[in-house]
Structures are given as structure tokens and as C-alpha cells.
KOLVEX-630892 format. One record per atom (N, C-alpha, C): residue number from 1; x, y, z. Coordinates in nm, 3 decimals. Each point is the difference from the previous one (the first is absolute). Example, Ala and Ser with C-alpha at 12.3 -4.5 7.8 and 13.67 -1.06 7.14 Angstrom:
2
<vexti 1, <1.319, -0.569, 0.780>>
<vexti 1, <-0.089, 0.119, 0.000>>
<vexti 1, <0.090, 0.120, 0.000>>
<vexti 2, <-0.035, 0.105, -0.072>>
<vexti 2, <0.082, 0.119, 0.006>>
<vexti 2, <-0.077, 0.109, 0.073>>
This chain:
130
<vexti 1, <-6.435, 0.495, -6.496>>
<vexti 1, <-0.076, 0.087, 0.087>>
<vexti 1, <0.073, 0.134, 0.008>>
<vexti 2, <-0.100, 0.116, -0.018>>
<vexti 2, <0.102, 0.101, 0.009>>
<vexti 2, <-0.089, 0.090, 0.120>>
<vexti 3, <0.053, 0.051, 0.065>>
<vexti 3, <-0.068, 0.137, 0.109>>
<vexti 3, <0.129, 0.136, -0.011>>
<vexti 4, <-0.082, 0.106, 0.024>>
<vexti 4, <0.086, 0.125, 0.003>>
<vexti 4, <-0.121, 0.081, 0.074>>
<vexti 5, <0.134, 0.105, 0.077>>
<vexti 5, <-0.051, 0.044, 0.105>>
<vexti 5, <-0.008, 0.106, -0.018>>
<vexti 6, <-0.093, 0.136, 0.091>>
<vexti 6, <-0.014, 0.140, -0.098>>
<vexti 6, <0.115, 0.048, 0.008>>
<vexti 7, <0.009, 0.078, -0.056>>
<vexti 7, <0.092, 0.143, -0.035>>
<vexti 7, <0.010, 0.073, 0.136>>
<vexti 8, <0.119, -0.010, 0.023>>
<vexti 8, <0.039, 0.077, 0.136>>
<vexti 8, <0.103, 0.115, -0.007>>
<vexti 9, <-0.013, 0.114, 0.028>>
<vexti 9, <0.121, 0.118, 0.007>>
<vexti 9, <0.027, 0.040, 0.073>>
<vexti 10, <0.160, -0.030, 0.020>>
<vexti 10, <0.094, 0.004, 0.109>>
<vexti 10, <0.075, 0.098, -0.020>>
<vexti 11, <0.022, 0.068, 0.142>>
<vexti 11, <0.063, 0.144, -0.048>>
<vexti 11, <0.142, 0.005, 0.044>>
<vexti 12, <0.103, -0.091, -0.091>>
<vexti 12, <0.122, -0.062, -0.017>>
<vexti 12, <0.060, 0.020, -0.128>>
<vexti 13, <0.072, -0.010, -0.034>>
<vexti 13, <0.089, 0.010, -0.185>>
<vexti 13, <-0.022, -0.136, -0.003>>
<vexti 14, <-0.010, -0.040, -0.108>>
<vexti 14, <-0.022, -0.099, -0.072>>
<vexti 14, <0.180, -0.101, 0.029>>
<vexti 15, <0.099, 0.078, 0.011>>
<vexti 15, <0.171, -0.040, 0.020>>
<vexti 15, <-0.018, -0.032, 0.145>>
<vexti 16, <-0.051, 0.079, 0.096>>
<vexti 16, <-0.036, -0.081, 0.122>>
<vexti 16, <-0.049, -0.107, 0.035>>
<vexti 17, <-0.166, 0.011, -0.053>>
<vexti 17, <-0.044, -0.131, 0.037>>
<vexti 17, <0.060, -0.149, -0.091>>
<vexti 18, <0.032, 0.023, -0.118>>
<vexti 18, <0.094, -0.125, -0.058>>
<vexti 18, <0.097, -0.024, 0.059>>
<vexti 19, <0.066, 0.094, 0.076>>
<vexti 19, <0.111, -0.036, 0.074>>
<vexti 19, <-0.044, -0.109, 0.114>>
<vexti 20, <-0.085, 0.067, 0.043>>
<vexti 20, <-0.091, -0.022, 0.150>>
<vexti 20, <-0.045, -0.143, -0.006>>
<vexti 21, <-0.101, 0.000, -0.127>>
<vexti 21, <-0.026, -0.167, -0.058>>
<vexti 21, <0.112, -0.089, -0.032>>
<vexti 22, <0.118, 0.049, -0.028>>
<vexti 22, <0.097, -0.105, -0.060>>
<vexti 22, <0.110, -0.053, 0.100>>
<vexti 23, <-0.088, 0.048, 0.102>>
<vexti 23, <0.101, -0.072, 0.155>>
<vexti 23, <-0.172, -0.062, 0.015>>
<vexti 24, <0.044, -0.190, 0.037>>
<vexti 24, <-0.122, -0.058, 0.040>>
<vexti 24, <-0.040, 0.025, 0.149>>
<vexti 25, <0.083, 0.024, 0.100>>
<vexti 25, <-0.038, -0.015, 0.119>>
<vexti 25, <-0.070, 0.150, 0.049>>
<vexti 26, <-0.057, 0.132, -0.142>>
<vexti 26, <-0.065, 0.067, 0.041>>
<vexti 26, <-0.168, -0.073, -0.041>>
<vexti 27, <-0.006, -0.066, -0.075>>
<vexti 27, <-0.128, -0.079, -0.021>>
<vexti 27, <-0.062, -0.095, 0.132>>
<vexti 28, <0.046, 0.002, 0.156>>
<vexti 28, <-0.043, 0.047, 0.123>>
<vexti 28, <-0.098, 0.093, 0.017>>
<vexti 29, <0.027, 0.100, -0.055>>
<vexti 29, <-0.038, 0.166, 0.064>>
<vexti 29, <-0.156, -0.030, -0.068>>
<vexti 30, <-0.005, -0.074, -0.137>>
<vexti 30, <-0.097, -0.001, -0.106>>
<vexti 30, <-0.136, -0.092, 0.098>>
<vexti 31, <0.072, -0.082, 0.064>>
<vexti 31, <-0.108, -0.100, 0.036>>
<vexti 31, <-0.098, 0.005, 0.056>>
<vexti 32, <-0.132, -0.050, 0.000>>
<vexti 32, <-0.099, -0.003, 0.050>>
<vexti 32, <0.031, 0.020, 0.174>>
<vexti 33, <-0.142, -0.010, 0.049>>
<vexti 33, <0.031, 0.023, 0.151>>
<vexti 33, <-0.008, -0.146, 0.020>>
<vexti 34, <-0.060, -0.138, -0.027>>
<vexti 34, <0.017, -0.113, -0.003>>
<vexti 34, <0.103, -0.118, -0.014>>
<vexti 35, <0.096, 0.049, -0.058>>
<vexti 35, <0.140, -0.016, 0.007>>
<vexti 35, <0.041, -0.083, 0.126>>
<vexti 36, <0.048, -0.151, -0.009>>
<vexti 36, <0.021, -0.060, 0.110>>
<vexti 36, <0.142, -0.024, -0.014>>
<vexti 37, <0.084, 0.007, -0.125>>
<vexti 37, <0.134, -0.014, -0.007>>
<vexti 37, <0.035, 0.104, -0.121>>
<vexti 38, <0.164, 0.034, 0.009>>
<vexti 38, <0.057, 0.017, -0.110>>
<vexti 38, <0.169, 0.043, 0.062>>
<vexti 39, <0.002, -0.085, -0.126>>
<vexti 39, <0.172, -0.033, 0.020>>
<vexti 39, <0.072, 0.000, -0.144>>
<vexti 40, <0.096, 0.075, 0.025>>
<vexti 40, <0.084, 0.088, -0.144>>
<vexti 40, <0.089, -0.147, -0.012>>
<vexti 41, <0.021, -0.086, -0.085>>
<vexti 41, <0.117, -0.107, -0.003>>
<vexti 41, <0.072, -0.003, -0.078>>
<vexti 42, <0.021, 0.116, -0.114>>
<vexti 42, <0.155, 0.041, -0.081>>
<vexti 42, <-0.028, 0.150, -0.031>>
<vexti 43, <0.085, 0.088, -0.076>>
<vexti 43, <-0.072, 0.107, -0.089>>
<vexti 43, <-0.084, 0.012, -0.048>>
<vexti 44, <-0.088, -0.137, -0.091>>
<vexti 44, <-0.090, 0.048, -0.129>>
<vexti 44, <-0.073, -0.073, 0.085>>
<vexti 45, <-0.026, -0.071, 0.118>>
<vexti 45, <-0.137, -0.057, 0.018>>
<vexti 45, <-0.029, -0.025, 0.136>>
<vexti 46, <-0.148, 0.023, 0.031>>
<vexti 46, <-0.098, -0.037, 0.112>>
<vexti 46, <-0.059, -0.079, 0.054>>
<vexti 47, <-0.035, -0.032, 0.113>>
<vexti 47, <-0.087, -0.099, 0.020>>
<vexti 47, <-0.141, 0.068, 0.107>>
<vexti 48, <-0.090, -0.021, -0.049>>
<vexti 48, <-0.092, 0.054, 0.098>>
<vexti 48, <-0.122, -0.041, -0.003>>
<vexti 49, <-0.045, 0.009, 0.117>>
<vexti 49, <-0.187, -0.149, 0.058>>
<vexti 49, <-0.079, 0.144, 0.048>>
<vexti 50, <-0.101, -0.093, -0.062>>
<vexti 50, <-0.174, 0.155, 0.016>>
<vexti 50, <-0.076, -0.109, 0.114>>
<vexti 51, <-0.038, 0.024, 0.045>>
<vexti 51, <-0.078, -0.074, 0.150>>
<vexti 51, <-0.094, -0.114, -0.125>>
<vexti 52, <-0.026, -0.093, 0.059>>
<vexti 52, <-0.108, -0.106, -0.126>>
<vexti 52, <0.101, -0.054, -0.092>>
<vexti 53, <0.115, 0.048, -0.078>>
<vexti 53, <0.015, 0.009, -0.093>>
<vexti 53, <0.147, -0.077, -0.028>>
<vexti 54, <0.038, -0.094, -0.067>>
<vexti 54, <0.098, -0.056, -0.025>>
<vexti 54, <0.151, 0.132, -0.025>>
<vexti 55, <0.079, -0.008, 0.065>>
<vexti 55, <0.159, 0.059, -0.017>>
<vexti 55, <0.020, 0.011, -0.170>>
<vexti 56, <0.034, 0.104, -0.029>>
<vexti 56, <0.028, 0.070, -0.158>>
<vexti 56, <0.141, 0.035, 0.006>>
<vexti 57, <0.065, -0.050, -0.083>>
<vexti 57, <0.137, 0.019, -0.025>>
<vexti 57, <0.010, 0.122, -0.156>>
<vexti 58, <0.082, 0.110, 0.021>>
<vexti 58, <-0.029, 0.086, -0.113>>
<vexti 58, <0.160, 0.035, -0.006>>
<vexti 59, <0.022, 0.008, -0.168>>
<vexti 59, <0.137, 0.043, 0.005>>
<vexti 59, <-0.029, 0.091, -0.123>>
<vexti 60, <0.120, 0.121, 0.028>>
<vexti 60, <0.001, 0.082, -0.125>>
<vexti 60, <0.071, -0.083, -0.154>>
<vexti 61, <-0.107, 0.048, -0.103>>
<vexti 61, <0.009, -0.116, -0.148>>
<vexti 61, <0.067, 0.131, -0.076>>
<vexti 62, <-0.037, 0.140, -0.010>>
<vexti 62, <0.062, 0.093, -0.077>>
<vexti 62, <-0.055, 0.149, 0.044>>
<vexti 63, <0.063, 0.071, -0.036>>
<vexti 63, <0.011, 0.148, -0.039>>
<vexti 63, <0.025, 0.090, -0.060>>
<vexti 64, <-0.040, 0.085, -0.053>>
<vexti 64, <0.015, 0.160, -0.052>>
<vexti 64, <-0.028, 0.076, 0.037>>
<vexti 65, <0.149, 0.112, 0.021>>
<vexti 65, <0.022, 0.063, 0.084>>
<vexti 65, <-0.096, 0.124, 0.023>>
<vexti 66, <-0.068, 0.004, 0.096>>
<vexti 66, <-0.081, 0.132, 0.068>>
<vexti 66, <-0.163, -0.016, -0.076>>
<vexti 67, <-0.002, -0.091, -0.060>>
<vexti 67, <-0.138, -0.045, -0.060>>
<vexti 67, <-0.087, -0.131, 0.057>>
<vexti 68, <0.097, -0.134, 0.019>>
<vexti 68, <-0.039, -0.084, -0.017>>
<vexti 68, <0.080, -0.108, 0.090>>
<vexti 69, <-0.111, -0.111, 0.110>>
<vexti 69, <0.067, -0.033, 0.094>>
<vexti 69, <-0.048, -0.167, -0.033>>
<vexti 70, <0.037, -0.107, -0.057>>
<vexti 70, <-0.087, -0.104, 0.014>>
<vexti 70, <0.072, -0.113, 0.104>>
<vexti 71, <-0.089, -0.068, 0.070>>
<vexti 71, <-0.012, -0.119, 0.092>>
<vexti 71, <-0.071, -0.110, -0.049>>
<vexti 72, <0.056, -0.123, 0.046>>
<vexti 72, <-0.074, -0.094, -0.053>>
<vexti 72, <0.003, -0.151, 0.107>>
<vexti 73, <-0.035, -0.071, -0.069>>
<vexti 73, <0.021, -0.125, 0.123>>
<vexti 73, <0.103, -0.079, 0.023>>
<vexti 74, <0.049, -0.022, 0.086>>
<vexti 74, <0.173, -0.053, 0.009>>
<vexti 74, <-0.037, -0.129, -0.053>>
<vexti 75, <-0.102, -0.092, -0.007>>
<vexti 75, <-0.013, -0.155, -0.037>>
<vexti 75, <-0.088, 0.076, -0.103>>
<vexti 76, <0.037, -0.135, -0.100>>
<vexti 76, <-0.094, -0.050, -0.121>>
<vexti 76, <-0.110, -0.065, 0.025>>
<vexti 77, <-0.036, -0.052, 0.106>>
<vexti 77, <-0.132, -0.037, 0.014>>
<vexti 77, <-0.127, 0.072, -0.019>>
<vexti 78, <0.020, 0.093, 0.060>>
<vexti 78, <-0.114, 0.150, -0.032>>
<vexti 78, <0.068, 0.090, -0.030>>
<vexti 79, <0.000, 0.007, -0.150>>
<vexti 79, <0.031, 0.126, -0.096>>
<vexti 79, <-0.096, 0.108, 0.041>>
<vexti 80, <0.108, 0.118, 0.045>>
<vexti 80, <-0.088, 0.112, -0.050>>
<vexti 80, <0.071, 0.153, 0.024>>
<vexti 81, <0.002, 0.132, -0.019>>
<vexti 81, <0.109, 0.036, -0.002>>
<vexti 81, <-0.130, 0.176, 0.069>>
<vexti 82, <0.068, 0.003, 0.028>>
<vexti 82, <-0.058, 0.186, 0.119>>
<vexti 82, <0.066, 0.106, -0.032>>
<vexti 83, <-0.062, 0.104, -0.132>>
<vexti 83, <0.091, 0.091, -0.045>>
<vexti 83, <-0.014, 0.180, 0.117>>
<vexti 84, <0.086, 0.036, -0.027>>
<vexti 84, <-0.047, 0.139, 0.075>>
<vexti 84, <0.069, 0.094, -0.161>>
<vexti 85, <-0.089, 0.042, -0.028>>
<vexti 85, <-0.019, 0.155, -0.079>>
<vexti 85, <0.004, 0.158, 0.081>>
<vexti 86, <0.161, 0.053, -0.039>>
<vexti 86, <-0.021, 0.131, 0.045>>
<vexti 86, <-0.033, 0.067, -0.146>>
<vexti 87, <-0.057, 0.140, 0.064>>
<vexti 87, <-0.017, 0.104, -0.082>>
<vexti 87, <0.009, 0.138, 0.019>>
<vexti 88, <0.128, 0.033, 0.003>>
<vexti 88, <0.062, 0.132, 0.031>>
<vexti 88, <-0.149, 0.127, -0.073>>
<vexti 89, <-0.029, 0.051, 0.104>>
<vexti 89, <-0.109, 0.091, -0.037>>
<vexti 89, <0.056, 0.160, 0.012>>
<vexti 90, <0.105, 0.002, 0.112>>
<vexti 90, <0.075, 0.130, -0.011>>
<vexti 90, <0.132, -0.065, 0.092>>
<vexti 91, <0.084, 0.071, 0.039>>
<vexti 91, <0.114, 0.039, 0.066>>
<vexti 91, <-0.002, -0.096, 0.140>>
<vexti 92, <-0.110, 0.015, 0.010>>
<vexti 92, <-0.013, -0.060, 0.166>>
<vexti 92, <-0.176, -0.092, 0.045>>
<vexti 93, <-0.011, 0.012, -0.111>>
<vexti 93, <-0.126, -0.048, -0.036>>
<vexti 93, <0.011, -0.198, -0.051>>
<vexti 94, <-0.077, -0.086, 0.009>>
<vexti 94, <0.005, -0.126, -0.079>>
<vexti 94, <-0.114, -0.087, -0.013>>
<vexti 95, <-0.055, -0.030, -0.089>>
<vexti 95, <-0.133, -0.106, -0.005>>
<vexti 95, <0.043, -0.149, 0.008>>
<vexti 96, <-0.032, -0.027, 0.110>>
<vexti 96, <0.008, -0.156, -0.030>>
<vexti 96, <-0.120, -0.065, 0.002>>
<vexti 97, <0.033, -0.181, -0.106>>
<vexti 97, <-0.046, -0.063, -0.039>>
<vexti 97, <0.056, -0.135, -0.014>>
<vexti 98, <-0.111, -0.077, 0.089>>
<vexti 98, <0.081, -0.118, 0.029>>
<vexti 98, <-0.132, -0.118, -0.083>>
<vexti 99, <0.052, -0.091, -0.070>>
<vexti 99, <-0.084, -0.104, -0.060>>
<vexti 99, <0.091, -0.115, 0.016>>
<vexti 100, <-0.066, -0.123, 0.035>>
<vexti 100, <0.009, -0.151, 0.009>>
<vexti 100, <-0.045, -0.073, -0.095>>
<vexti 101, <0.092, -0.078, -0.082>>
<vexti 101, <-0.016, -0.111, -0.099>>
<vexti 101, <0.040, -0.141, 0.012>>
<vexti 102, <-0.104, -0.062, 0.060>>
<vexti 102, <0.036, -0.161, -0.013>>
<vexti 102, <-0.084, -0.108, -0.090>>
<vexti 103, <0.057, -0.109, 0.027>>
<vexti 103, <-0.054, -0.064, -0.088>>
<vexti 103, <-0.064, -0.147, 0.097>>
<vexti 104, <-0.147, -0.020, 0.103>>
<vexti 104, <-0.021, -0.081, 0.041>>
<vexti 104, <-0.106, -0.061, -0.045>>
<vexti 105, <-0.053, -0.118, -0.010>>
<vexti 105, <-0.079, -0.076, 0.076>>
<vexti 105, <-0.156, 0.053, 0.004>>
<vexti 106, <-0.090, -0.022, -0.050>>
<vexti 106, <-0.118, 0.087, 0.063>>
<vexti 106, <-0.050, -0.027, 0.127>>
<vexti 107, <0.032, -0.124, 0.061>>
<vexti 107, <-0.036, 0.028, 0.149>>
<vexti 107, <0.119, -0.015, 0.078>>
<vexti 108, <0.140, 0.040, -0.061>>
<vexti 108, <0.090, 0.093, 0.094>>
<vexti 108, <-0.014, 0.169, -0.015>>
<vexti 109, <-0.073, 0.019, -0.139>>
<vexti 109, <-0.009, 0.135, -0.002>>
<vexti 109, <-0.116, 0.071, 0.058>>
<vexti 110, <-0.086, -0.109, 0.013>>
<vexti 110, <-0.112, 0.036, 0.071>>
<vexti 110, <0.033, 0.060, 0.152>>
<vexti 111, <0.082, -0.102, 0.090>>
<vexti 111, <0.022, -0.017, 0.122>>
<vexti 111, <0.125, 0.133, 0.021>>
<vexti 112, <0.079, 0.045, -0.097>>
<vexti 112, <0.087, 0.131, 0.051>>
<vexti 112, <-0.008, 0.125, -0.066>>
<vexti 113, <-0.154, -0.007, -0.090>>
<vexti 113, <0.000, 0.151, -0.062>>
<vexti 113, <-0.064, 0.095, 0.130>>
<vexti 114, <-0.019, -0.036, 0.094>>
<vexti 114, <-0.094, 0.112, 0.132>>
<vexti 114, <0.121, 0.027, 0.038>>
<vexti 115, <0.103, -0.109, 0.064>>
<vexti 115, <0.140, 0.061, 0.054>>
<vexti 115, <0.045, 0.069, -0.039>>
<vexti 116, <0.071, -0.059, -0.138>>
<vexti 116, <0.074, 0.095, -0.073>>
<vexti 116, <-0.007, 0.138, -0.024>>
<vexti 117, <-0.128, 0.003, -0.026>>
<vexti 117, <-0.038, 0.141, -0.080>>
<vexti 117, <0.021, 0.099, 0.129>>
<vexti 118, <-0.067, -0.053, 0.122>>
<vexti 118, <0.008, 0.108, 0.169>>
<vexti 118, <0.170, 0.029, -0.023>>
<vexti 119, <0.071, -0.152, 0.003>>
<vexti 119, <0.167, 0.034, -0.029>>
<vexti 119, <0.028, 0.114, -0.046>>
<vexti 120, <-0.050, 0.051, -0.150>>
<vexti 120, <0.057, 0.034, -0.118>>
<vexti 120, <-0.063, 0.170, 0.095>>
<vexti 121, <-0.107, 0.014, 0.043>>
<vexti 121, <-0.055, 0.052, -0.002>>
<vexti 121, <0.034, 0.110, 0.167>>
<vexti 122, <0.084, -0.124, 0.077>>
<vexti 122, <0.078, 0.121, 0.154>>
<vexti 122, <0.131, 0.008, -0.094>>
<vexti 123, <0.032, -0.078, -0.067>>
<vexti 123, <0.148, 0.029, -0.048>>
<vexti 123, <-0.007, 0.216, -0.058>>
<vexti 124, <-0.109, -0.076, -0.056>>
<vexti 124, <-0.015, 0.225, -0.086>>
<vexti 124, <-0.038, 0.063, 0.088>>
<vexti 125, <-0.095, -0.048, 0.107>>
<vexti 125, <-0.029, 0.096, 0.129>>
<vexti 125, <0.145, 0.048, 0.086>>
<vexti 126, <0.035, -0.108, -0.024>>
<vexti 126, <0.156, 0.010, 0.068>>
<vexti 126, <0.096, 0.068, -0.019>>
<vexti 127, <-0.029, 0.021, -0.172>>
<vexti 127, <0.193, 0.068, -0.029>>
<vexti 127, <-0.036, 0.171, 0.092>>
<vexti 128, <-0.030, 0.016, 0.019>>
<vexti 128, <0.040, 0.166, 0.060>>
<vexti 128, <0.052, -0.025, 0.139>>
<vexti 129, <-0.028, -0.128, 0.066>>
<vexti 129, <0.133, -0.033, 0.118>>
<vexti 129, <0.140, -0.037, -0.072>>
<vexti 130, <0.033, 0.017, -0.139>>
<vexti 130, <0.179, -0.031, -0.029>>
<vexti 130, <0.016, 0.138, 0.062>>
């Protein structure tokens, strides 16, 4: 299953907001207004509950630097990995682009492509609160 969310431009350097993304406990600031928990439990990873919605554990899987931020699922049970795409457009300028790739189930994918995608979708509404 894949979802990606529009194109959002944030008027940040591209070295900021990777910075900004590559500390997890600013992925808070990102969250929906539904948000019933979230709790930072090492450097690379999160834990955080959407009202309805089973607790998501997310840890950082890789990076490149000032481009490219990926997250993924701390368990192997549900593979799937939440990239963020910067795109330095000028000096102080940045496009982001965030897409989700997992691999479920058609009636687990049925039951979390509406979530997810709203997820994917305050997360980009969001970055201009880093």
C-alpha cells in the first residue's frame, strides 16, 4: 500500500528542517489534533495513539543528509516505512514530501488507508510548526 501526501513549502532551509526531523520528539509538533498519546522512548524512536486507533511505534530506519528522513515500524509485524522528502528550493525555502510504503493485508489495508493518509497528511500540514 502506498499513500503520499501533497507537496508542501516550508519557509525553512532544507539543513533546518532535517535537523528538526532528525530529533524524534519534534514529530509531537507534527501531530494531528487527535493525538491521545506520545512518548519519545530512546533517540531514534516514538510511540504515539490517534483517538480509535491502535498505539504506533516509529523509529528512525535511515538518512541523507538535508534531503531525506525515513521512519519505519519498530516491529516486524506491520512492515512499512514513512519517508519525508526535502527539496531545497532556495536558501530558506523547502518542499516537502512525505509518502508511506507498507506491505498489508487487504482488509488490514482497507481498515488504515483513511487514517493513515489524514496522518501523512497533518504531518505536511504540520511541518511549518518545526
Amino acid at each position: 500500500m502506498k499513500l503520499e501526501s501533497h507537496k508542501v513549502t516550508v519557509e525553512k532551509s532544507a539543513e533546518y528542517l532535517f535537523n528538526a526531523l532528525n530529533e524524534v520528539a519534534n514529530f509531537e509538533k507534527l501531530m494531528p489534533d487527535n493525538v491521545v498519546k506520545f512518548e519519545v522512548l530512546d533517540e531514534k524512536t516514538f510511540i504515539f495513539g490517534l483517538k480509535g486507533m491502535p498505539e504506533i511505534k516509529l523509529r528512525m530506519k535511515d538518512r541523507t543528509e538535508f534531503s531525506e528522513i525515513v521512519l519505519g515500524a519498530a516491529s516486524d509485524k506491520l512492515p512499512f516505512t514513512l519517508t519525508a522528502d526535502l527539496n531545497a528550493l532556495s536558501e530558506n525555502s523547502t518542499e516537502v514530501y512525505l509518502h508511506f510504503d507498507g506491505e498489508f493485508n487487504a482488509m488490514m489495508a482497507m481498515m488504515i488507508k483513511g487514517p493513515i493518509g489524514k496522518l501523512i497528511e497533518a504531518f505536511a500540514n504540520n511541518m511549518h510548526k518545526l
